[in-house]
C-alpha positions as CSV (number, residue, x, y, z in Angstrom):
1,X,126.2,2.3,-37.8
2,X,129.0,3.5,-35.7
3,X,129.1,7.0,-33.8
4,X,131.9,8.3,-35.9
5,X,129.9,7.5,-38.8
6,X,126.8,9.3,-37.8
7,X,128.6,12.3,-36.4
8,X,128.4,16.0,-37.6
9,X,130.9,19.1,-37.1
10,X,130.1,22.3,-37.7
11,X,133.7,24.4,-38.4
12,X,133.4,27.6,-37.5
13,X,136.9,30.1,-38.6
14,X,136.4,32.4,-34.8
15,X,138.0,35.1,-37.2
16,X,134.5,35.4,-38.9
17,X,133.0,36.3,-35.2
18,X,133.1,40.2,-34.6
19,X,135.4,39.9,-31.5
20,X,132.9,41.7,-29.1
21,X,130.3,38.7,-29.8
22,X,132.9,35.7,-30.1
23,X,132.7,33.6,-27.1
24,X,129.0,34.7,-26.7
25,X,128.2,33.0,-30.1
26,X,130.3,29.9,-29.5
27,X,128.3,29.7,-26.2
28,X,125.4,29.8,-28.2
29,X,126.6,27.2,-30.8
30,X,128.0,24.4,-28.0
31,X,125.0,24.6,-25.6
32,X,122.2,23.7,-29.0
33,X,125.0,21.4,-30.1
34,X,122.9,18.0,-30.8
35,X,124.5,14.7,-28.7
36,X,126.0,13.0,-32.0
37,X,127.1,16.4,-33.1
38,X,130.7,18.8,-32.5
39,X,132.0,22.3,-33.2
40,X,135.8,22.7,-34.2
41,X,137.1,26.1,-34.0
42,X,139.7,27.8,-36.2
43,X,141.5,30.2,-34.1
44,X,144.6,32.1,-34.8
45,X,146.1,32.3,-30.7
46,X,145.7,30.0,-28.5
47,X,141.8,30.0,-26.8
48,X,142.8,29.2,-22.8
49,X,140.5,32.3,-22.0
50,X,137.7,30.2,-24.0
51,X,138.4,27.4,-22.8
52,X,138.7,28.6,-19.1
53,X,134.9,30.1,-19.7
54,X,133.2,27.0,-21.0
55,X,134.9,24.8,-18.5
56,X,133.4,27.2,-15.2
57,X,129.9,27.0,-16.9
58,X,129.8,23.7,-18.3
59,X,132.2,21.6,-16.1
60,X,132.7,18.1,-17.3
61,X,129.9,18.5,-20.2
62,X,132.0,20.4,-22.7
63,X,134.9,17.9,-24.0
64,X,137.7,19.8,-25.2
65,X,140.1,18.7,-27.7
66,X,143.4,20.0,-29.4
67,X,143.5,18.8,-33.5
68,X,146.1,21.4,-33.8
69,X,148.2,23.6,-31.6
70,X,149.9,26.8,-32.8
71,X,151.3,28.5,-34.0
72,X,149.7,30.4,-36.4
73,X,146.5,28.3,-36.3
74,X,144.5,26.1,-33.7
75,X,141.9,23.8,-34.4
76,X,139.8,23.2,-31.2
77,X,137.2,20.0,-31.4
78,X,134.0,20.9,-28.6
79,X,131.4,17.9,-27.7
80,X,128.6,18.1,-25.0
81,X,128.5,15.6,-23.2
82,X,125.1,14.6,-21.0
83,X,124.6,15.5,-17.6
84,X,125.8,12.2,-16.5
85,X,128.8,12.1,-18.6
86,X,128.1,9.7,-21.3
């Protein structure tokens, strides 16, 4: 079976996050994400703060992707990758 076919994703709408806790909980939700598994977010600005945040903590770990781009919504795809970068 291939990886795409075994994959999960969670979609989270960031709107349903009280903003104080928001990048806390996605924090939460990307480091107990499982290796065959993503998180796409549903944001309505662009996330570069976000982004910015899980890049400084989790370097070349947290794959980043743009489905959509503005401008009244973004859809964000997160993996976590291995240490080694597989």
């Amino acid at each position: 079976m291939s990886e795409a076919a075994v994959r999960t994703e969670r979609v989270i709408n960031v709107k349903d996050i009280d903003p104080r806790h928001r990048h806390a909980v996605i924090r939460q939700l990307f480091e107990h994400l499982a290796p065959a598994s993503s998180l796409q977010l549903v944001v309505d600005h662009e996330p570069r703060p976000l982004r910015a945040q899980l890049e400084t903590k989790y370097g070349d770990r947290c794959r980043w992707s743009y489905l959509e781009e503005g401008p009244d919504t973004w859809r964000v795809r997160l993996q976590r990758r291995s240490a080694a970068g597989g």
